[in-house]
Chimera marker file (.cmm) of the C-alpha trace (Angstrom):
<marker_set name="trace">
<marker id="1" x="109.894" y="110.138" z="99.861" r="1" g="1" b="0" radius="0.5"/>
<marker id="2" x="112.689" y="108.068" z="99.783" r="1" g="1" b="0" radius="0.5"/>
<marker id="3" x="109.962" y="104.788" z="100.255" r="1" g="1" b="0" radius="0.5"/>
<marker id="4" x="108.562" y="106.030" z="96.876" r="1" g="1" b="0" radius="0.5"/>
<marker id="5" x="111.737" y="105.734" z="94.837" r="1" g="1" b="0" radius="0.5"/>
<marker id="6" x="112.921" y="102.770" z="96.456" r="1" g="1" b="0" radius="0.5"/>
<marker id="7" x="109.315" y="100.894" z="95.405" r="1" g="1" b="0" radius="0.5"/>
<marker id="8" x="109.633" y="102.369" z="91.884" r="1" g="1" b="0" radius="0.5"/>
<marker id="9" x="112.710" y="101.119" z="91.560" r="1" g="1" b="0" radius="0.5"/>
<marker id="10" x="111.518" y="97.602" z="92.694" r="1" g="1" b="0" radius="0.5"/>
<marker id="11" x="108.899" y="97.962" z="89.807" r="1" g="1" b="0" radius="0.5"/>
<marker id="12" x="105.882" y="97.975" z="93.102" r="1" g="1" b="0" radius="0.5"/>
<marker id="13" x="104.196" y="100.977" z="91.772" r="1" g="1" b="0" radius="0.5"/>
<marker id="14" x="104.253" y="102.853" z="88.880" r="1" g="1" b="0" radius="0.5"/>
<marker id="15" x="105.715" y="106.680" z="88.121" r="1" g="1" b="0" radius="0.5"/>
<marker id="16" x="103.090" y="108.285" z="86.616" r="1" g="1" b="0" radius="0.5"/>
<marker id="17" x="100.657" y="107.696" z="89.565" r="1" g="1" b="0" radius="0.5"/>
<marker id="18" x="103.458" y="107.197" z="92.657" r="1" g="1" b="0" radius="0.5"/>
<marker id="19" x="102.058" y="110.398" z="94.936" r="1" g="1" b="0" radius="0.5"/>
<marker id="20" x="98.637" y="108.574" z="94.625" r="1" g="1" b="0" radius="0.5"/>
<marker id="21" x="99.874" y="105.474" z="94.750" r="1" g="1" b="0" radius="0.5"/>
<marker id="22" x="102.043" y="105.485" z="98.060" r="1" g="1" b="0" radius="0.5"/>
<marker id="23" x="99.406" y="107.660" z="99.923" r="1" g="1" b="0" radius="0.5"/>
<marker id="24" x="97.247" y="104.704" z="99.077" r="1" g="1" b="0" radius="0.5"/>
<marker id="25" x="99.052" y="101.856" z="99.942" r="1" g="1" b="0" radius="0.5"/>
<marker id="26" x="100.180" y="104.364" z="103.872" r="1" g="1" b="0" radius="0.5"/>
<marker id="27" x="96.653" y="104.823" z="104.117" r="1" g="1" b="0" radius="0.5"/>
<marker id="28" x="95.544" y="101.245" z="103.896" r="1" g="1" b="0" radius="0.5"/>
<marker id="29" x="98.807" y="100.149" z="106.190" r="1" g="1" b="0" radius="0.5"/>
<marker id="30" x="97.957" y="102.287" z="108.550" r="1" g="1" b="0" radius="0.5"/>
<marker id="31" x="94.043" y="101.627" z="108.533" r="1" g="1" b="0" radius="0.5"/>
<marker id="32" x="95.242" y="97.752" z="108.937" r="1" g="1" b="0" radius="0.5"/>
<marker id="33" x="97.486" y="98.447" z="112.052" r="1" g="1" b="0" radius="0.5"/>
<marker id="34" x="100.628" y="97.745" z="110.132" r="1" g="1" b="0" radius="0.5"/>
<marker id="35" x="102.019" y="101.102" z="110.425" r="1" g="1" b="0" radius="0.5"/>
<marker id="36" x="101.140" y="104.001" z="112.145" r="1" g="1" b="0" radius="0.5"/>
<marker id="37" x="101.731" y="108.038" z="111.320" r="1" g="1" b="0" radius="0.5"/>
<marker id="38" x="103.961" y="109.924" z="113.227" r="1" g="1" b="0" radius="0.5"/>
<marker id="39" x="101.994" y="113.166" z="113.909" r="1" g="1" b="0" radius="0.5"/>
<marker id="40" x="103.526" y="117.009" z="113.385" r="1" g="1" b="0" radius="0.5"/>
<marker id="41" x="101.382" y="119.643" z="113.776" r="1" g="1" b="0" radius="0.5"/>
<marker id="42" x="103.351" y="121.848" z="111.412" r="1" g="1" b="0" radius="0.5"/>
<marker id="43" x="102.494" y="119.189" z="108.708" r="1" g="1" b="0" radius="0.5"/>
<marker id="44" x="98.602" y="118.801" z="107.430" r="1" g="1" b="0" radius="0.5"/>
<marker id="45" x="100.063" y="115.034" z="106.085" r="1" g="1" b="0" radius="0.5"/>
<marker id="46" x="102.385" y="112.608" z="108.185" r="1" g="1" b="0" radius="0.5"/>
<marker id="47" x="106.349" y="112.891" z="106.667" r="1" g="1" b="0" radius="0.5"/>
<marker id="48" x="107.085" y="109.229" z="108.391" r="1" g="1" b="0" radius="0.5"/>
<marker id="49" x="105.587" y="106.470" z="110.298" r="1" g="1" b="0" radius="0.5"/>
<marker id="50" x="106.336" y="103.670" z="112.894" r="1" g="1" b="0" radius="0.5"/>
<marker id="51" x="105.901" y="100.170" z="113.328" r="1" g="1" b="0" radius="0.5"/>
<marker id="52" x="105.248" y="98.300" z="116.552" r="1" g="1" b="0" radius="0.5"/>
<marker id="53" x="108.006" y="95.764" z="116.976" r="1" g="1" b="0" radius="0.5"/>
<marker id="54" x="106.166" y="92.653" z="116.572" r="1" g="1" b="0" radius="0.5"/>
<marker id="55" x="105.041" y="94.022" z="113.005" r="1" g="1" b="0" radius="0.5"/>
<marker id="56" x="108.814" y="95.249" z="112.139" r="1" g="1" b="0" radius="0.5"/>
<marker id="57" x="109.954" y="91.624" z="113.346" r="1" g="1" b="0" radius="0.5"/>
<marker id="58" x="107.732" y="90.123" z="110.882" r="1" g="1" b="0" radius="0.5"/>
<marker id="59" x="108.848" y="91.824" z="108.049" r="1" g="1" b="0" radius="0.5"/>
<marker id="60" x="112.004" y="91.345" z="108.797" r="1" g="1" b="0" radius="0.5"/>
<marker id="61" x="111.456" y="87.856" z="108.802" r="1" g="1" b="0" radius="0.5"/>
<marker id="62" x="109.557" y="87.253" z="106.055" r="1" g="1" b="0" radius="0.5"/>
<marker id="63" x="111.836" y="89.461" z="103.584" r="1" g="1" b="0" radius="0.5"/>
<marker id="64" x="114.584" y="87.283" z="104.635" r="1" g="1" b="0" radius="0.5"/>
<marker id="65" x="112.420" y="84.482" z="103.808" r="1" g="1" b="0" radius="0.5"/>
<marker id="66" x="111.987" y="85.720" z="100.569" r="1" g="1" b="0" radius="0.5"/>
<marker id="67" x="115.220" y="86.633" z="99.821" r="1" g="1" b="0" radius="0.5"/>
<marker id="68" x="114.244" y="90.384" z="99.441" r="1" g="1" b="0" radius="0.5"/>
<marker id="69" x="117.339" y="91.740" z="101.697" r="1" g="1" b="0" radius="0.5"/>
<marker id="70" x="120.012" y="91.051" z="104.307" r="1" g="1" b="0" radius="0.5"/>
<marker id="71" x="119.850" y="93.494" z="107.271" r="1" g="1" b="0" radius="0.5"/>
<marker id="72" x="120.979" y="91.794" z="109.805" r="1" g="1" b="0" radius="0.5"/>
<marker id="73" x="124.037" y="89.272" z="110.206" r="1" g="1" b="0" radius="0.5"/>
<marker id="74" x="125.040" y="87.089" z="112.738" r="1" g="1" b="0" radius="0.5"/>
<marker id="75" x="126.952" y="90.028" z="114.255" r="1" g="1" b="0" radius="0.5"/>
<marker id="76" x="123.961" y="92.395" z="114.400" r="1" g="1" b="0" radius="0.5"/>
<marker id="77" x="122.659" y="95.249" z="112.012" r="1" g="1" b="0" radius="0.5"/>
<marker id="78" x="124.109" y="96.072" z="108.631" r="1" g="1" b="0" radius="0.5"/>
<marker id="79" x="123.292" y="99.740" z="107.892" r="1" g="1" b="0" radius="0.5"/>
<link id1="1" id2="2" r="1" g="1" b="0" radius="0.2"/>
<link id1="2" id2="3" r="1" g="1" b="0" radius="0.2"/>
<link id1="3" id2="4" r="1" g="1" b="0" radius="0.2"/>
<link id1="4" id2="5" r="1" g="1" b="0" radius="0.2"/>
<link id1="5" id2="6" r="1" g="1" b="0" radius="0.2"/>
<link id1="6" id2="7" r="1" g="1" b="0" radius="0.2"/>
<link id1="7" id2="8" r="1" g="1" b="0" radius="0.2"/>
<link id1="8" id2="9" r="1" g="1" b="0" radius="0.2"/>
<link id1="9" id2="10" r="1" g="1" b="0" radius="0.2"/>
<link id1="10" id2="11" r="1" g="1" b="0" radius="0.2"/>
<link id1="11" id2="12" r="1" g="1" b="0" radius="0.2"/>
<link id1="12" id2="13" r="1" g="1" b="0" radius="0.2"/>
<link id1="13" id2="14" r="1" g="1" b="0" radius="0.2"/>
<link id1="14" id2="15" r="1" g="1" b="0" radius="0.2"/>
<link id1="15" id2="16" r="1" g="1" b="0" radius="0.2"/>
<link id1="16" id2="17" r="1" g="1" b="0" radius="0.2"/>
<link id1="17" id2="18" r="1" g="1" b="0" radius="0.2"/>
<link id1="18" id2="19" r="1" g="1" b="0" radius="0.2"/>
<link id1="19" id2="20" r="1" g="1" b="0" radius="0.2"/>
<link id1="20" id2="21" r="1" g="1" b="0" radius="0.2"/>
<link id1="21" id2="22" r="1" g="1" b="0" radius="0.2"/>
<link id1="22" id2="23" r="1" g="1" b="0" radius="0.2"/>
<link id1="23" id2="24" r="1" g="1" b="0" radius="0.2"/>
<link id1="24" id2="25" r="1" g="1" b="0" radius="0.2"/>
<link id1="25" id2="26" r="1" g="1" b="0" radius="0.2"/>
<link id1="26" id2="27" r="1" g="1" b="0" radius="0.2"/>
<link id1="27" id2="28" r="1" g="1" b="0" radius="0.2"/>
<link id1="28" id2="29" r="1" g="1" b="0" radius="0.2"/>
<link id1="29" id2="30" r="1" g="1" b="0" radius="0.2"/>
<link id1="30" id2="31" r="1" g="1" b="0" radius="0.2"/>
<link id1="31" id2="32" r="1" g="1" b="0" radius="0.2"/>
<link id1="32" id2="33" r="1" g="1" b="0" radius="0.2"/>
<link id1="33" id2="34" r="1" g="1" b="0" radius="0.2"/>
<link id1="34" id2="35" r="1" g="1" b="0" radius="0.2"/>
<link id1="35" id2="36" r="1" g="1" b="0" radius="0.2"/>
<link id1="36" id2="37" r="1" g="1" b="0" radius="0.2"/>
<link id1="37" id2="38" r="1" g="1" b="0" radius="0.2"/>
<link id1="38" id2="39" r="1" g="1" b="0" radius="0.2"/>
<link id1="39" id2="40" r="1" g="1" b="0" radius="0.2"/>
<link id1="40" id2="41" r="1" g="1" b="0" radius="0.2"/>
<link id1="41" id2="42" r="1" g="1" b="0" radius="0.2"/>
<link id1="42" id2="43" r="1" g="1" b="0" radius="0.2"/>
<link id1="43" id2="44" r="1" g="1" b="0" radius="0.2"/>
<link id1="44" id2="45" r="1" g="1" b="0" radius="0.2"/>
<link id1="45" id2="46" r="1" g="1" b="0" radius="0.2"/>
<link id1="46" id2="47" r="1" g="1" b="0" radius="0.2"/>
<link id1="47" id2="48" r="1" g="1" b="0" radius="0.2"/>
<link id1="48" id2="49" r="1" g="1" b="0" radius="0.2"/>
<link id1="49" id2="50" r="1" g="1" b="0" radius="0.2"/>
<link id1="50" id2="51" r="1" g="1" b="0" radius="0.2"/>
<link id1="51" id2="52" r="1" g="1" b="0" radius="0.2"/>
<link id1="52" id2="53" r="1" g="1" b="0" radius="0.2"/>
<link id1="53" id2="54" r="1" g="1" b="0" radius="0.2"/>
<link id1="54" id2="55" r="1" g="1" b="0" radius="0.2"/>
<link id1="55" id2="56" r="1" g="1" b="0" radius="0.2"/>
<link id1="56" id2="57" r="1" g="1" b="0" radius="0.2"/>
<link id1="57" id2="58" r="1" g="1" b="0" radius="0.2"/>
<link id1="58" id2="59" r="1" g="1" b="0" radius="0.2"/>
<link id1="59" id2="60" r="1" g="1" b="0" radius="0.2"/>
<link id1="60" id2="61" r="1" g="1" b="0" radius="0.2"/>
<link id1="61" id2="62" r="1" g="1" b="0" radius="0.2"/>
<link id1="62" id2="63" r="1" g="1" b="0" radius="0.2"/>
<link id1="63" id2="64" r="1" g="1" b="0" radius="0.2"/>
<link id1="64" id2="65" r="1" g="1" b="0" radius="0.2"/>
<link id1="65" id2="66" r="1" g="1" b="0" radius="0.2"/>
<link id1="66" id2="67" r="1" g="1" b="0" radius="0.2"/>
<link id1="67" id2="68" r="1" g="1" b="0" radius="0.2"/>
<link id1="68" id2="69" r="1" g="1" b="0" radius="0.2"/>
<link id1="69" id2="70" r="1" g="1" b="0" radius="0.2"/>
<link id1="70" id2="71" r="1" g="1" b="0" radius="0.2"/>
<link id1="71" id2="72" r="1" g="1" b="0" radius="0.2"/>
<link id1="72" id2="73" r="1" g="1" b="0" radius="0.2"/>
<link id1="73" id2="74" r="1" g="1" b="0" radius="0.2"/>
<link id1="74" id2="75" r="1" g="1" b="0" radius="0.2"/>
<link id1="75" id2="76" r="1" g="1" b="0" radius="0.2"/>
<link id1="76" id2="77" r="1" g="1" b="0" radius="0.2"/>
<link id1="77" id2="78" r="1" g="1" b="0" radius="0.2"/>
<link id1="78" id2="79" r="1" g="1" b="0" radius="0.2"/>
</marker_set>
């Protein structure tokens, strides 16, 4: 997933385990409420997941916080 590659790139998990690794760290999001899996039936394991807007707003703001990445500008979105 593109997730995985982004968060080895950042150094957050390691290559050698990453498949283990990101199902991990989506399985304890998503038993915390933080995300949730989008559901296909043709799929035994979710391909993407969904935030409720509270929880995207606070990442949002706390990555700006920490100087992680600019998304928005005073105009509106970037990407």
């Amino acid at each position: 997933t593109m997730l995985m590659y982004w968060w080895i790139g950042e150094g957050f998990i390691l290559c050698d385990d990453s498949e283990n690794s990101i199902t991990r760290i989506l399985d304890e999001f998503s038993r915390k409420g933080l995300l949730e899996p989008v559901e296909d039936e043709r799929k035994l394991r979710p391909s993407s997941y969904k935030m409720e807007p509270h929880v995207h707003s606070t990442v949002i703001y706390l990555a700006k916080l920490m100087d992680l990445f600019v998304l928005y500008s005073p105009k509106g979105k970037l990407f």
